[in-house]
DSSP file (Angstrom, degrees, kcal/mol; ACC not computed):
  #  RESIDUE AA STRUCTURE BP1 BP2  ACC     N-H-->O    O-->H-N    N-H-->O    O-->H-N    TCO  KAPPA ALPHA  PHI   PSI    X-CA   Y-CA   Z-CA
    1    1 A X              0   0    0      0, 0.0    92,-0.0     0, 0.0     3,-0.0   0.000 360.0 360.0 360.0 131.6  -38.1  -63.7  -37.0
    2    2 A X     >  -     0   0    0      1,-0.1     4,-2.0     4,-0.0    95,-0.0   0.218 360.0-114.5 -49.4 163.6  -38.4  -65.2  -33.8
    3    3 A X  H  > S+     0   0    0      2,-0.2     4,-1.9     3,-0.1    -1,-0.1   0.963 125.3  41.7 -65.8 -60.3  -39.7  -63.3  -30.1
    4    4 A X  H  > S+     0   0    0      1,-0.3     4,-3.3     2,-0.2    -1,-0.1   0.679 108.1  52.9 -60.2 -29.3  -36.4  -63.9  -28.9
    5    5 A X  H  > S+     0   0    0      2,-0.2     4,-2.5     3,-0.2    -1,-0.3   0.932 115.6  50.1 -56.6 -58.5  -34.4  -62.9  -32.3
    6    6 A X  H  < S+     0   0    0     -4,-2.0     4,-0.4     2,-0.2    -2,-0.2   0.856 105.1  53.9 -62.7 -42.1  -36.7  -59.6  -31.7
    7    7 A X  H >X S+     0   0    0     -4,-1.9     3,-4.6     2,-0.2     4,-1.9   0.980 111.9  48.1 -18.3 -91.5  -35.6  -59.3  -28.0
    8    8 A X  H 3X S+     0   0    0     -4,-3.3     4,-1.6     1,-0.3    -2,-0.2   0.776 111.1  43.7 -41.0 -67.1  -31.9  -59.3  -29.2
    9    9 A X  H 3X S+     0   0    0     -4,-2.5     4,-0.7     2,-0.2    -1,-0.3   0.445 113.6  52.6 -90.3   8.7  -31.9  -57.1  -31.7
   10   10 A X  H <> S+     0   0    0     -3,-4.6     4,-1.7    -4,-0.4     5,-0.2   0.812 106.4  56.2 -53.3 -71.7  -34.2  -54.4  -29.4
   11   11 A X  H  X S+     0   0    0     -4,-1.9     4,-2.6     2,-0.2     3,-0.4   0.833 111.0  46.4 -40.9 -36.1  -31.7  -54.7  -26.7
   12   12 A X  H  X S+     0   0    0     -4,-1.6     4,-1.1     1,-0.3    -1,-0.2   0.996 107.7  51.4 -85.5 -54.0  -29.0  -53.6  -29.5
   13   13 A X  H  X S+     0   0    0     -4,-0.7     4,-1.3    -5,-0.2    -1,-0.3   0.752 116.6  39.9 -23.1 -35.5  -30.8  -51.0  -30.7
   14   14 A X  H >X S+     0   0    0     -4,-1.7     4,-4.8    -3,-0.4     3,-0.9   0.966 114.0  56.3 -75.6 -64.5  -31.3  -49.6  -26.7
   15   15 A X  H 3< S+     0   0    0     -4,-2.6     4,-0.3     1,-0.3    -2,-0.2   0.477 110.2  46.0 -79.2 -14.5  -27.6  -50.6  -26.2
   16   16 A X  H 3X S+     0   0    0     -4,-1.1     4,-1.2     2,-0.2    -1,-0.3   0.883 106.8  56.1 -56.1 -69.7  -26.7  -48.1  -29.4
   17   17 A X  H <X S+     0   0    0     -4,-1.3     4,-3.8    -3,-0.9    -2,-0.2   0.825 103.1  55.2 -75.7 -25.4  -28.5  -45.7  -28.3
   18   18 A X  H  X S+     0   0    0     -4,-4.8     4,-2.0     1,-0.2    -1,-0.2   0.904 104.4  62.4 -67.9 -29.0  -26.6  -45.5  -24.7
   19   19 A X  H  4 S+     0   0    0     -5,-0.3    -2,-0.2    -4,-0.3    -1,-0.2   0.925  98.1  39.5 -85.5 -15.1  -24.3  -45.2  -26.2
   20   20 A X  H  < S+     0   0    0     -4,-1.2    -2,-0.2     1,-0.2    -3,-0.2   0.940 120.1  54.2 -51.7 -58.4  -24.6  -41.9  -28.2
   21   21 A X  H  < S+     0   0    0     -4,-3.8    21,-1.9     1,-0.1     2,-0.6   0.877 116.2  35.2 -64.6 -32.0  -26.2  -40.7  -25.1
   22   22 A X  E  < S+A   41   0A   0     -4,-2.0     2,-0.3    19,-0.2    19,-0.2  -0.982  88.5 174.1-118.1 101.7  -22.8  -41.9  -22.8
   23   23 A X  E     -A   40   0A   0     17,-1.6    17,-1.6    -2,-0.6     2,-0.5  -0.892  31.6-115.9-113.5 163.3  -19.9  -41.2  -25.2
   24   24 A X  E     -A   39   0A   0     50,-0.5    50,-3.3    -2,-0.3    15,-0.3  -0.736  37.6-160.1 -80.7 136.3  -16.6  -41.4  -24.7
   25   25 A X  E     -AB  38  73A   0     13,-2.9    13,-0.5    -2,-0.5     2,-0.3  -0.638  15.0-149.6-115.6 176.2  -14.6  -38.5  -24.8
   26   26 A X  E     - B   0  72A   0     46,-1.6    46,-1.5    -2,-0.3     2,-0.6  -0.934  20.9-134.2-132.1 160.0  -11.2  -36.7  -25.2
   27   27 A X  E     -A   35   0A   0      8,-2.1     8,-1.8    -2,-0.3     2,-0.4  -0.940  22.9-164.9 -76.0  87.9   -9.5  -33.9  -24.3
   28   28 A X  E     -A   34   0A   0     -2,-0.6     6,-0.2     6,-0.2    43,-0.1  -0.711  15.5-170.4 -97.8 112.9   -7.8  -32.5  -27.5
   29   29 A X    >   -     0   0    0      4,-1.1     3,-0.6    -2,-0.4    -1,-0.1   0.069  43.5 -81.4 -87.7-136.1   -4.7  -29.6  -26.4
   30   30 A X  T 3  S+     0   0    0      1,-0.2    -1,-0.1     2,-0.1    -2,-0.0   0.300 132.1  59.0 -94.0   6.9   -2.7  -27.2  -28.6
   31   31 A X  T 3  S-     0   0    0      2,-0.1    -1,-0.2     0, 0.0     3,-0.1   0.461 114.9-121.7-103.9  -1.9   -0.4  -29.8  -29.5
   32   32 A X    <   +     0   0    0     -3,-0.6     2,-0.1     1,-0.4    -2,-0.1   0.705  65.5 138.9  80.5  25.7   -3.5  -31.8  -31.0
   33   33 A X        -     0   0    0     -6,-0.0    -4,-1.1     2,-0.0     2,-0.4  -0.492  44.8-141.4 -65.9 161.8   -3.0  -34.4  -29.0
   34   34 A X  E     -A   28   0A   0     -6,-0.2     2,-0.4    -2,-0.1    -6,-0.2  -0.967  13.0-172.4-133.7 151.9   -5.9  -36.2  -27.3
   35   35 A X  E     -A   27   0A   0     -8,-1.8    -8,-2.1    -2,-0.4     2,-0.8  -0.944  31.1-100.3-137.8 122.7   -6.1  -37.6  -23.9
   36   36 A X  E     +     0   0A   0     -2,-0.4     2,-2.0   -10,-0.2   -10,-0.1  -0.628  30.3 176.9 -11.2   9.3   -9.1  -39.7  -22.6
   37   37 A X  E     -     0   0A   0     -2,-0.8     2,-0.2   -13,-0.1   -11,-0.1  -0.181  32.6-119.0  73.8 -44.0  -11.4  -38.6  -20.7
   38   38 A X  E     -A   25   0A   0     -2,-2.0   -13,-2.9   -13,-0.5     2,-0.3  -0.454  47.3 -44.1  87.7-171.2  -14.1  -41.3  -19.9
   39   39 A X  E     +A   24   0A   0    -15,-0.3     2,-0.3    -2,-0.2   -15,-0.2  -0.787  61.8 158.5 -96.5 132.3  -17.7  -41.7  -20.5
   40   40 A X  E     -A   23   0A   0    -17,-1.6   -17,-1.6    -2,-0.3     5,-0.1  -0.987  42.0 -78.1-162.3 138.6  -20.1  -38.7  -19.8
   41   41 A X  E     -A   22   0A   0     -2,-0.3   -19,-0.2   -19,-0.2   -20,-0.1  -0.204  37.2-122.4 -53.3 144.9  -23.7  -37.4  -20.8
   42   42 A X  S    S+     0   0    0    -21,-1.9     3,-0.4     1,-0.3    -1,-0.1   0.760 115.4  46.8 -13.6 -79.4  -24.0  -36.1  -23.7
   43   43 A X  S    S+     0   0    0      1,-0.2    -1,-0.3   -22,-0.1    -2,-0.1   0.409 118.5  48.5 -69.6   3.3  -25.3  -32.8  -22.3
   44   44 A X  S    S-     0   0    0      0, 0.0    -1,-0.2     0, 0.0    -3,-0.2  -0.432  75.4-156.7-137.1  67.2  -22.2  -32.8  -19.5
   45   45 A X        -     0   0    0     -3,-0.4    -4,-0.1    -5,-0.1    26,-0.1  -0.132  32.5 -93.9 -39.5 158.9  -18.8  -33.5  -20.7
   46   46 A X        -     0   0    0     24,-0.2    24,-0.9    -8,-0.2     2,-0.2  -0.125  37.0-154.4 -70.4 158.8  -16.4  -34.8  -18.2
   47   47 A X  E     -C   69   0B   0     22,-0.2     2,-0.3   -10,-0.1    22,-0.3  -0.737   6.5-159.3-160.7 155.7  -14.2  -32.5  -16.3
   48   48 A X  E     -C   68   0B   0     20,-1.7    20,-1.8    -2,-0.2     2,-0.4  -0.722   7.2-158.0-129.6 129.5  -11.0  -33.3  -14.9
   49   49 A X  E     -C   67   0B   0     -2,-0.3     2,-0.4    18,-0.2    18,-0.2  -0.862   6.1-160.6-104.8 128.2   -9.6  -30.8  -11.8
   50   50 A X  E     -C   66   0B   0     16,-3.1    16,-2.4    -2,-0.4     2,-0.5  -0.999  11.1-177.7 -99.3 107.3   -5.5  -30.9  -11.3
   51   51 A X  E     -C   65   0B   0     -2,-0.4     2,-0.4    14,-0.2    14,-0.2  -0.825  10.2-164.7-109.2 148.1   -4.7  -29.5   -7.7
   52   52 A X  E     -     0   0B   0     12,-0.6    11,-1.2    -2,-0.5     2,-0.4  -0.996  22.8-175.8-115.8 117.6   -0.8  -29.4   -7.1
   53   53 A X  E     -C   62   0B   0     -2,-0.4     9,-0.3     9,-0.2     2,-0.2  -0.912  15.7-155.6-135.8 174.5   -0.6  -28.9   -3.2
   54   54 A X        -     0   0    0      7,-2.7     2,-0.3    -2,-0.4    -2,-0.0  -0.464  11.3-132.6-145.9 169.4    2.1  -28.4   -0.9
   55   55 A X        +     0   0    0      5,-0.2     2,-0.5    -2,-0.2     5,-0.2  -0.844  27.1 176.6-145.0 123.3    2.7  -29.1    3.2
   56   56 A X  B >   -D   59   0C   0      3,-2.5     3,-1.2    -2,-0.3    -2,-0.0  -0.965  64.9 -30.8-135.9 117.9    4.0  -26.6    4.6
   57   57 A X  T 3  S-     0   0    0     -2,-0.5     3,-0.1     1,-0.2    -1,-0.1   0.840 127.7 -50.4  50.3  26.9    4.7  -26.5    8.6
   58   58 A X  T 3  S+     0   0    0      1,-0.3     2,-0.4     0, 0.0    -1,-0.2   0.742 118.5 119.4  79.9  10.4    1.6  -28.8    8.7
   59   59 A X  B <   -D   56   0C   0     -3,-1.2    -3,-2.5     2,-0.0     2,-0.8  -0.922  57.7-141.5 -97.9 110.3   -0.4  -26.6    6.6
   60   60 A X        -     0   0    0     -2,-0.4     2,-0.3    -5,-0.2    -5,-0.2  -0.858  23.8-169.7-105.3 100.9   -1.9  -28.0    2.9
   61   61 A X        -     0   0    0     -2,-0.8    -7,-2.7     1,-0.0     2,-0.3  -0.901  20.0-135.7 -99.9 161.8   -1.7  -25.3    0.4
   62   62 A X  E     +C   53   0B   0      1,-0.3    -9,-0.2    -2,-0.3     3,-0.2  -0.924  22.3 178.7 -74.0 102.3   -3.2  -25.4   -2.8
   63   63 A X  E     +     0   0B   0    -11,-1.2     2,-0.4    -2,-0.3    -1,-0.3   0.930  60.0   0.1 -63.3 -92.1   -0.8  -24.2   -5.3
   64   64 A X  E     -     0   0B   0    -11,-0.0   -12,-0.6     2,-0.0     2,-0.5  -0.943  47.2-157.5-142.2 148.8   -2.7  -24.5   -8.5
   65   65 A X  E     -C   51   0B   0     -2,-0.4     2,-0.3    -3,-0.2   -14,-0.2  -0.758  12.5-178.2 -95.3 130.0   -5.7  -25.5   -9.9
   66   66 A X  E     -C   50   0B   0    -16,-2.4   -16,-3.1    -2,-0.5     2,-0.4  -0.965   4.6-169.3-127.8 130.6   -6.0  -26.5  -13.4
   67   67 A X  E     +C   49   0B   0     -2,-0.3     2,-0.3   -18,-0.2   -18,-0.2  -0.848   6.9 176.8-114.3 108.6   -9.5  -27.6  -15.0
   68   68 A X  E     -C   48   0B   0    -20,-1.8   -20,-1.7    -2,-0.4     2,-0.3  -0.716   8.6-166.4 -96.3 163.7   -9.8  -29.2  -18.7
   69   69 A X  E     -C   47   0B   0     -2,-0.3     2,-0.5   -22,-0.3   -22,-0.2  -0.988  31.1 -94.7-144.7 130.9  -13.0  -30.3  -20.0
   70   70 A X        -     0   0    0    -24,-0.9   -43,-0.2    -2,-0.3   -24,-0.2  -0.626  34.3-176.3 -97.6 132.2  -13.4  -32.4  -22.9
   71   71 A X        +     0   0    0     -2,-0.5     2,-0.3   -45,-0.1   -44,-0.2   0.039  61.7  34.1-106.1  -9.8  -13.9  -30.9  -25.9
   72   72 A X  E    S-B   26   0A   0    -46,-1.5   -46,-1.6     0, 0.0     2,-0.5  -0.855  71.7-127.9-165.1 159.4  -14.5  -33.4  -28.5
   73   73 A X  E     -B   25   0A   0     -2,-0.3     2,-2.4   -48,-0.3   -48,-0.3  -0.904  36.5-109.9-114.9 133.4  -16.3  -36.9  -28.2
   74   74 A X     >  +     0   0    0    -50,-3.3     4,-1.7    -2,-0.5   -50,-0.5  -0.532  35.7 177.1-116.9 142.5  -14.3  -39.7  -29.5
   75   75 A X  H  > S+     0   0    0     -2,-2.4     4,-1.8     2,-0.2    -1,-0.2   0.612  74.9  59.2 -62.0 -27.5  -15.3  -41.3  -32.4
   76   76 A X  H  > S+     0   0    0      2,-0.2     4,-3.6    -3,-0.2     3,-0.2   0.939 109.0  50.5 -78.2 -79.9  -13.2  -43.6  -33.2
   77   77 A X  H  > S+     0   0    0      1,-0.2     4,-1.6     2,-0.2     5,-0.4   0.985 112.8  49.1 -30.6 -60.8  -14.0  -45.4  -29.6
   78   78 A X  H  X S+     0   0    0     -4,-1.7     4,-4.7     2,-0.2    -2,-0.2   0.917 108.4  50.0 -56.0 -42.7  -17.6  -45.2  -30.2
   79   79 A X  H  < S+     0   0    0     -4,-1.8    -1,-0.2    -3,-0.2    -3,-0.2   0.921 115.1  50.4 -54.7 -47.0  -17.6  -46.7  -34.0
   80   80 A X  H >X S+     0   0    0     -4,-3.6     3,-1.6     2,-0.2     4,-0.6   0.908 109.0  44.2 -32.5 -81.7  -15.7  -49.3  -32.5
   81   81 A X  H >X S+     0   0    0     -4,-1.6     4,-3.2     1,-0.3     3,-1.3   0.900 116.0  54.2 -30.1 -74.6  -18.0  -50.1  -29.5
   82   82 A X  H 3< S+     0   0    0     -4,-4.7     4,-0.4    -5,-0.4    -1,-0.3   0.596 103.0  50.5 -61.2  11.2  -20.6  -49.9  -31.9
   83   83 A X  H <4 S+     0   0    0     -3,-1.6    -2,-0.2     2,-0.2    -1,-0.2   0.718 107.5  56.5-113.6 -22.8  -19.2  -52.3  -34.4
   84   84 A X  H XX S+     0   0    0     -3,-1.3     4,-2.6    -4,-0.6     3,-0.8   0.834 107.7  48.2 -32.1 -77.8  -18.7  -54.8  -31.7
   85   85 A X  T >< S+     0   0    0     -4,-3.2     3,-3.4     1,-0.2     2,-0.3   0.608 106.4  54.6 -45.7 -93.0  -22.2  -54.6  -30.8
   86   86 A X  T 3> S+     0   0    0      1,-0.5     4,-1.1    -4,-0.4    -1,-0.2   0.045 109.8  41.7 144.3 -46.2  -23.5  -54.9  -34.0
   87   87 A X  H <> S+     0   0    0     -3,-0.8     4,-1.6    -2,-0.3    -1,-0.5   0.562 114.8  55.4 -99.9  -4.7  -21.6  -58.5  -35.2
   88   88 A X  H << S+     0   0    0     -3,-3.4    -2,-0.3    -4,-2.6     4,-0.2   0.488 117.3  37.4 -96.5  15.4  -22.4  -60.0  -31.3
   89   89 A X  H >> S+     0   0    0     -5,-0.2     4,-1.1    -4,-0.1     3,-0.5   0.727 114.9  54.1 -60.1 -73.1  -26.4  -59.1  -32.1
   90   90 A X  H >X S+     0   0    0     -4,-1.1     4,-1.5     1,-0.2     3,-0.5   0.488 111.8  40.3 -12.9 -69.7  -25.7  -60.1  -35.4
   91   91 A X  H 3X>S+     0   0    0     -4,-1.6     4,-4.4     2,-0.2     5,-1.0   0.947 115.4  52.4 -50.2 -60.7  -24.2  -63.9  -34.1
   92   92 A X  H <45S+     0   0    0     -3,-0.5    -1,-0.2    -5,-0.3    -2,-0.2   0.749 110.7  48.5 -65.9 -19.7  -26.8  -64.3  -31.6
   93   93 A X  H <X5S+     0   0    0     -4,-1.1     4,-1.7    -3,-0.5    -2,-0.2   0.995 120.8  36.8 -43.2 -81.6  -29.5  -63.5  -34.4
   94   94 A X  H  X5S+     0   0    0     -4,-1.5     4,-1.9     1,-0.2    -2,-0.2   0.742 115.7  47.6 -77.7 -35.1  -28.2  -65.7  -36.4
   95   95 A X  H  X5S+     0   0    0     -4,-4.4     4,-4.1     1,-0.2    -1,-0.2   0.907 112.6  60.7 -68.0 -31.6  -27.0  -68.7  -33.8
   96   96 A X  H  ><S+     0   0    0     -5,-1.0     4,-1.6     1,-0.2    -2,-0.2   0.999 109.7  40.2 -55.1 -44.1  -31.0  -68.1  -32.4
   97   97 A X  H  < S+     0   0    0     -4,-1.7    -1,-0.2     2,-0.2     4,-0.2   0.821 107.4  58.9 -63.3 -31.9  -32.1  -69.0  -35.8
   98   98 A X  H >< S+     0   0    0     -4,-1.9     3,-1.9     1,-0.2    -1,-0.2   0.917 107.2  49.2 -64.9 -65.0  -29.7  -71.7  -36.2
   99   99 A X  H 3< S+     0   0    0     -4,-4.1    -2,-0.2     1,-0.3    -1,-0.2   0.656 106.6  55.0 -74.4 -16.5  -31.1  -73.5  -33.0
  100  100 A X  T 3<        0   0    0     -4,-1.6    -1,-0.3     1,-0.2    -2,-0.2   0.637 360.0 360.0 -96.2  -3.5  -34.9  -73.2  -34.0
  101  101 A X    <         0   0    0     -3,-1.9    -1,-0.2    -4,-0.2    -2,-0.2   0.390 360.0 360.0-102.1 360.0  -34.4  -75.0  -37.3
């Protein structure tokens, strides 16, 4: 294997492991539904503040706050992401190899 072959496939190996560290996640509710979230460490899931506010004589109240925080990482997104990566190392292995012979 080539320097450069060994580059590329370090950098996916790195680029793997940010991503376990930065997953995406979801919100799952009581209807089992799940609703996105974004990307957030590991140790800090995301969380997403709902203010409802009002104007009232020139006044902003806040009515109500609701805060969810996502409960579950998804997987499904991540496998993906990682399954992507994983055939474009692959090609660029293989095209690197291709060009040196």
């Amino acid at each position: 294997m080539q320097k450069t072959q060994k580059i590329v496939v370090l950098t996916g190996i790195i680029l793997i492991f940010l991503m376990g560290i930065f997953p995406p996640w979801l919100y799952v509710d009581e209807s089992k539904v799940g609703h996105p979230m974004g990307y957030a460490p590991i140790w800090k899931p995301p969380v997403d503040r709902q203010r409802d506010t009002a104007e009232l004589l020139g006044f902003k109240l806040q009515m109500d706050i609701q805060t969810q925080k996502a409960n579950t990482i998804d997987l499904a997104r991540l496998l993906i992401q990682i399954a992507i990566l994983s055939v474009v190392t692959t090609g660029v292995v293989v095209l690197l190899k291709k060009a040196s012979v």
